[in-house]
C-alpha positions in Angstrom: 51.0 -25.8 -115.2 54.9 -25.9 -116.5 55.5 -23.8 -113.2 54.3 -27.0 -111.0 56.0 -29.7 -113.2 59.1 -28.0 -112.8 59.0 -27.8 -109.4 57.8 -31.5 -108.9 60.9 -32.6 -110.9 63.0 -30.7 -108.8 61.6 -32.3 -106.2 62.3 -35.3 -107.4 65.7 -34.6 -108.5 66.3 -33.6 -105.2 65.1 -36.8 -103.4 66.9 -39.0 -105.9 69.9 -37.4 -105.1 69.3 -37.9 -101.3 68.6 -41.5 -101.5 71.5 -41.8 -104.0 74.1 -40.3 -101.1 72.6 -42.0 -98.5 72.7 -46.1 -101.0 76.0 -44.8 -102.3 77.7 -44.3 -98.9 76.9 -48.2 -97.1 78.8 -49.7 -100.1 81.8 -47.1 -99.3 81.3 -47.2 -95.3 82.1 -51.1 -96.4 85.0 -50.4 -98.5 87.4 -51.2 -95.7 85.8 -54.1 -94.2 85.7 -55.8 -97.8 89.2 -54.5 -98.7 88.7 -56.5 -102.5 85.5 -53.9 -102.8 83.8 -54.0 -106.1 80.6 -55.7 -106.9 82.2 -59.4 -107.2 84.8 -58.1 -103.9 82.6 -60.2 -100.7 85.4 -61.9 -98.8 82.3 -64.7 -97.8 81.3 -67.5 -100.0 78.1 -67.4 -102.0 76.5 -65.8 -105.0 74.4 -63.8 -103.2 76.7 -60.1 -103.6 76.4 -61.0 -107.3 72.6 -61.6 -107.3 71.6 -58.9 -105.5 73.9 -57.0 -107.2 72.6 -57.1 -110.5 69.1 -56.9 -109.5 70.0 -53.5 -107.1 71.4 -52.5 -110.7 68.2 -53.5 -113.0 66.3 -51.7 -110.5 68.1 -48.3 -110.3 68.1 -48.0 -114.1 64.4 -48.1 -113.9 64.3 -45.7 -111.1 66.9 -43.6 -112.8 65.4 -43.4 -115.7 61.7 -42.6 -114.6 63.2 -40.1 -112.1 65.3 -38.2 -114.8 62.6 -37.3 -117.6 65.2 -34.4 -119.5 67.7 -36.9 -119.6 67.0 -40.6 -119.3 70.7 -42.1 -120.2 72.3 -40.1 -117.5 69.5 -41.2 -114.8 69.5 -44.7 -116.1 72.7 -44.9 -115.7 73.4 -43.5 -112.3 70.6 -45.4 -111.2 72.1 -48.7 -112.3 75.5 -47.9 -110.7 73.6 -46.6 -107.4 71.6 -49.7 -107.2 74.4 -52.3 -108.3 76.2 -50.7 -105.2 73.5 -51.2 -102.7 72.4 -54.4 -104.2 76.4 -55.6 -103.8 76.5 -54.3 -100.3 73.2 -55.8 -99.2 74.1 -59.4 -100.9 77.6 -59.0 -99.0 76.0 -58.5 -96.3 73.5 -61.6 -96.1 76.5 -64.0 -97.4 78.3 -62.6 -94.4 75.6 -63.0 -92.1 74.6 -67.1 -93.8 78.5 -67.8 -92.7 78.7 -67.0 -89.4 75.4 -68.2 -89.0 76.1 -71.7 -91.0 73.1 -71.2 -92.9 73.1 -74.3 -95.5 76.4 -75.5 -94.1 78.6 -72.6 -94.6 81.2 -73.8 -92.3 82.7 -77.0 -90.8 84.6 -77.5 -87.6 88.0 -78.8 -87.1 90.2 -78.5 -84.3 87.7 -76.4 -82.4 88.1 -74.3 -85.6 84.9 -73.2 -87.8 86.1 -73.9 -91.4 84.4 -73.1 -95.1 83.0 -76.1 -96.6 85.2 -75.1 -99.5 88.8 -75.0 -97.6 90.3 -78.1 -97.1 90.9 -78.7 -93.3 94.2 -79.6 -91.9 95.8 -80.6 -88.3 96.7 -77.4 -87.2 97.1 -75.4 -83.8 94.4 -72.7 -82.7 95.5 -69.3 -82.7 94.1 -65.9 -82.8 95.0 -62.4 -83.2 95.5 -60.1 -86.3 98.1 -60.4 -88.5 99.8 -58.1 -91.7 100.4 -59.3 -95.0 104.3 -58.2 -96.1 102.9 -58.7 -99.7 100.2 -59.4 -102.1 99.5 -63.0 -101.1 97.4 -65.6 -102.4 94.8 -66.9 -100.3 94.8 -70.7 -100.9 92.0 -73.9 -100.5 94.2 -76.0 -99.2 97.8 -75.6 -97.0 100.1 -75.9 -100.1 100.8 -74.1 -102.8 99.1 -76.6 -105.3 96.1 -75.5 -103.4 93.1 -73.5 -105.5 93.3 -69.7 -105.3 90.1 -68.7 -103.5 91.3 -64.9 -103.0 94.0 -63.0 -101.9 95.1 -60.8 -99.0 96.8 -57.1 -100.2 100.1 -56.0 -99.0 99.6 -54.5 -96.0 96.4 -55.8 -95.1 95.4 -56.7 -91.5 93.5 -59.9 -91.2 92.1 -62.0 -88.5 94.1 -65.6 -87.8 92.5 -68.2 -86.5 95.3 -71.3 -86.9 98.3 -72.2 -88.1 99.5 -75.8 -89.6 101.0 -78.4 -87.5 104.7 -77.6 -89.7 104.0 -73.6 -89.1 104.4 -73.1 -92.8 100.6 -72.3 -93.5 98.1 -69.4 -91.6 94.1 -69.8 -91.9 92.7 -66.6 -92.5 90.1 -66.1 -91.1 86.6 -63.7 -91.5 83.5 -63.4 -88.9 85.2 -66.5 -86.8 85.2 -68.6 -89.8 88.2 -69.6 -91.8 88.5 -68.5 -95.8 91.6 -69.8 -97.0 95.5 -70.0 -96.1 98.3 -68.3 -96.5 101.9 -68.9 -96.6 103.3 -67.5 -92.7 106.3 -67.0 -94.3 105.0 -63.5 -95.8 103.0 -62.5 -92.9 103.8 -60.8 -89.5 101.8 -60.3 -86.2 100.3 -57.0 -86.2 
């Protein structure tokens, strides 16, 4: 009888650790898409990342710790981290989606130009193309520097433009067609 509970629990040792790779590896396959990565890291509006995140994390520790009977701290907590990922990664994922589909009003226009309800829209000329980041930069509400800090784009970073202000002094950064936030064009450069 020990013989075929030992091999059941390698069993399911070994198809925890499967579906562990396999959860574990969409939240990194989405590390350079996100580039702020982390659970709280989603570069689209909403709470959804966090939501899901917590309940991905809730989950695995029950998983975790059902799957590992020797040693339940160690599978709760790998289960937790596993599932927090996934759960951040599916969240990001659905927050992304609800913006470019302007699910709940995720986006005016202006300009021709699909905004976030939460950035302040300003005249400004349509552009595209990708551009570089010379240094850490804050990503801004508003076109000014009184504006609220709603992120922030890393040095070196490449990010999508979609307009720049009517004095040239301010680029909207934009993600999925949809812009996030501005940043000074003073510190950036066409990639």
């Amino acid at each position: 009888m020990q013989k075929n509970n030992t091999i059941k629990t390698i069993g399911l040792t070994i198809a925890a650790a499967a579906t562990a790779f396999t959860m574990a590896a969409a939240p990194a396959a989405n590390a350079v898409e996100q580039r702020l990565g982390g659970v709280v890291g989603c570069q689209a509006s909403g709470k959804k990342q966090e939501t899901a995140a917590v309940i991905g994390g809730l989950l695995g520790a029950v998983a975790g710790s059902n799957l590992a009977k020797n040693d339940r701290g160690t599978g709760t907590a790998i289960g937790a981290v596993v599932g927090a990922g996934a759960g951040s990664y599916v969240g990001c994922s659905m927050q992304k989606k609800d913006a470019a589909n302007d699910v709940g009003g995720a986006y005016k226009t202006s300009n021709g130009i699909r905004i976030s309800h939460n950035i302040d829209d300003a005249p400004m000329t349509k552009i595209s193309g990708k551009y570089v980041a010379r240094s850490n930069l804050n990503l801004r509400a508003s076109a000014s520097t009184r504006g609220q800090r709603v992120g922030s784009v890393v040095t070196g970073e490449t990010f999508q433009a979609l307009g720049r202000t009517g004095d040239g002094k301010w680029i909207l950064v934009g993600q999925n067609g949809v812009g996030v936030g501005y940043v000074s064009s003073a510190y950036v450069y066409r990639a």
